[in-house]
VOROVO-560383 format. One record per residue (C-alpha): residue number from 1; x, y negated, z negated. Coordinates in Angstrom, 3 decimals, always signed. Example, Ala and Ser with C-alpha at 12.3 -4.5 7.8 and 13.67 -1.06 7.14 Angstrom:
BEGIN
PT    i        c1        c2        c3
PT    1   +12.300    +4.500    -7.800
PT    2   +13.670    +1.060    -7.140
//
This chain:
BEGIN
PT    i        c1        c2        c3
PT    1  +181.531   -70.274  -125.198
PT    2  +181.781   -69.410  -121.602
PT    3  +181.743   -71.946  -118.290
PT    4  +179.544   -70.998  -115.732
PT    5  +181.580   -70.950  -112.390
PT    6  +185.072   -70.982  -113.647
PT    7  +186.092   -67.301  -113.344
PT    8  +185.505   -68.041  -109.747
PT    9  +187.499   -71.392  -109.167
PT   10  +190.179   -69.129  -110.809
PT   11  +189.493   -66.497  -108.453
PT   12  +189.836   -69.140  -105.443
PT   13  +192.763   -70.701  -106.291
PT   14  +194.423   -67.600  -106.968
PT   15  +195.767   -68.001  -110.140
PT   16  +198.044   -65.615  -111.623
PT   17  +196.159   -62.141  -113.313
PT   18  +197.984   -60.577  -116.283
PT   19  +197.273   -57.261  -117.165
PT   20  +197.633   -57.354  -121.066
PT   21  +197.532   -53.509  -122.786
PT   22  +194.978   -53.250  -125.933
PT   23  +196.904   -53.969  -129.454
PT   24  +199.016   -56.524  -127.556
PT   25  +199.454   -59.953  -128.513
PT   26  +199.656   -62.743  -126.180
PT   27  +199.628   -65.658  -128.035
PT   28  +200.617   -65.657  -131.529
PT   29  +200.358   -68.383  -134.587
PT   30  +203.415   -71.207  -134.684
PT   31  +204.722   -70.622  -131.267
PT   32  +205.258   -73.493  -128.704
PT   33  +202.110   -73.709  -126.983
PT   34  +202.286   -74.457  -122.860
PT   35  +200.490   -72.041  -121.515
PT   36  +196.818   -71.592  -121.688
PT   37  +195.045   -68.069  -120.773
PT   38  +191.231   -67.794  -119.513
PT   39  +189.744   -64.532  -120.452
PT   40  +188.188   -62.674  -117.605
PT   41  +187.673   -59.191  -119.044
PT   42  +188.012   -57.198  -122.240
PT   43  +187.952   -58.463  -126.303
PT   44  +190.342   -60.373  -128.176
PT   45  +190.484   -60.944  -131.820
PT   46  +191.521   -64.401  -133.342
PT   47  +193.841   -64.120  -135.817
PT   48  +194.946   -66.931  -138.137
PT   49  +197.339   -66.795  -140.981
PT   50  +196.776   -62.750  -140.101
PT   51  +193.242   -62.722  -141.398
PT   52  +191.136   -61.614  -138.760
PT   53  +188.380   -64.746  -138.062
PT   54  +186.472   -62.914  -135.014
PT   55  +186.416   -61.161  -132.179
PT   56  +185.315   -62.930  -128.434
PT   57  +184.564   -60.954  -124.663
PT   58  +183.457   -64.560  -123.014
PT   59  +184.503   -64.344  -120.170
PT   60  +186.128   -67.697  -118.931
PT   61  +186.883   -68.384  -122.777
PT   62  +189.933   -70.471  -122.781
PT   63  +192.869   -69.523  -125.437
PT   64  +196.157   -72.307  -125.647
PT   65  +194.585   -75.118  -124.594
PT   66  +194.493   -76.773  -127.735
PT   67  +197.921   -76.860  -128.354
PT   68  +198.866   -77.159  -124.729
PT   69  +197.172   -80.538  -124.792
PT   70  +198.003   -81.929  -128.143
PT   71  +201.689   -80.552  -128.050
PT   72  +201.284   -78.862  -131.205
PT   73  +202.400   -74.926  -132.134
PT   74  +199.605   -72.369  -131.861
PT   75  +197.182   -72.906  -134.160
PT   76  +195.714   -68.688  -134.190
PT   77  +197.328   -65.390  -132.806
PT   78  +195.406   -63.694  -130.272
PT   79  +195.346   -60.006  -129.866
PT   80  +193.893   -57.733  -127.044
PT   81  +191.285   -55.713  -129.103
PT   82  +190.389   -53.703  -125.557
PT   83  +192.298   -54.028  -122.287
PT   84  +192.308   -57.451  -121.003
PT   85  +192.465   -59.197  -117.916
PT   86  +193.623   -63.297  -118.443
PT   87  +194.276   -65.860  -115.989
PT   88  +197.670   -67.191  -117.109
PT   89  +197.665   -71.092  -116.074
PT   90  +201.590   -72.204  -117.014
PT   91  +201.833   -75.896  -116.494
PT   92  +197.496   -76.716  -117.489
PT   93  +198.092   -80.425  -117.210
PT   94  +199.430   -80.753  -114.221
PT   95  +197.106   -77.321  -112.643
PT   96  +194.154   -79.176  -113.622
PT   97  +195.036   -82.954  -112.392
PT   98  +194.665   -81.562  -109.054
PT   99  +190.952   -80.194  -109.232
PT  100  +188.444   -82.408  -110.781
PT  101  +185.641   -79.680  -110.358
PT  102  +188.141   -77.879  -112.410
PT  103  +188.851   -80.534  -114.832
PT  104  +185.095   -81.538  -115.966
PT  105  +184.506   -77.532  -116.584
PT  106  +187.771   -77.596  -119.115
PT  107  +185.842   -80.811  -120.313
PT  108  +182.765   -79.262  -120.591
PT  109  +184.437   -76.370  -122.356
PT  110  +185.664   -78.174  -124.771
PT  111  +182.699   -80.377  -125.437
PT  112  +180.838   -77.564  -125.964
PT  113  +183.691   -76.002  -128.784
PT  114  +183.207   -79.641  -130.467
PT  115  +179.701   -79.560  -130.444
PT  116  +179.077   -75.851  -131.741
PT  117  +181.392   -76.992  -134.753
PT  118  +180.149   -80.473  -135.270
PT  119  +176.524   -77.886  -135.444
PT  120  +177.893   -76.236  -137.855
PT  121  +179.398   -78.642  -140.195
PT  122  +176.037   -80.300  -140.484
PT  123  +174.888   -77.214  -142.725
PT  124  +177.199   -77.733  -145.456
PT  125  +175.672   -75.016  -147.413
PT  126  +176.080   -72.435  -144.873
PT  127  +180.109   -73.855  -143.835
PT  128  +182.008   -70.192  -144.871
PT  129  +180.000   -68.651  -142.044
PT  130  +181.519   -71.291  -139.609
PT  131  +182.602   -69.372  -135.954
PT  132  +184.313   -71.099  -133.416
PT  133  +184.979   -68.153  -131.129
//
């Protein structure tokens, strides 16, 4: 799921840009969460319980937030299939409570995450081919 117009709020507000080498991980499953990462180029693979459940390139896909928000542990490792540029955004609660443009595309984001699975879940007989990312 991608946001229109928030690789370039990030791009305004000059967020920090990590460089993150292919066959690197930069979140991984059961660590603190706290910092959420926005995808701006290259492809990551989702990795829970270290099966491989898909592969994204959105750009201005957001990885952390979940557990960021619910102050939970990482619920899926994320590894750099390619190259990858991320936005790193340390403290997201307070980064976004200053920017309500900001804010309703992280709600939008979301909503749209909720909705694709809600989708899903309504086909019960198709629920093992169930992608999130």
């Amino acid at each position: 799921m991608q946001v229109d117009g928030l690789i370039d709020i990030l791009d305004q507000m000059n967020v920090p840009l990590v460089e993150v080498p292919a066959d690197s991980y930069f979140l991984e499953q059961g660590q603190s969460g706290g910092t959420v990462y926005v995808l701006k180029q290259g492809i990551v693979s989702v990795i829970v319980d270290k099966n491989e459940i898909g592969q994204n390139a959105n750009h201005g896909e957001l990885f952390g937030e979940i557990s960021t928000l619910l102050n939970e542990p990482v619920s899926a490792s994320i590894r750099t299939v390619t190259d990858c540029h991320l936005y790193r955004i340390n403290d997201f609660q307070k980064f976004v409570s200053f920017n309500s443009e900001l804010s309703l595309l992280f709600l939008k984001f979301m909503a749209s995450r909720i909705d694709s699975v809600s989708k899903q879940l309504n086909k019960p007989d198709q629920w093992w081919q169930m992608k999130v990312w």
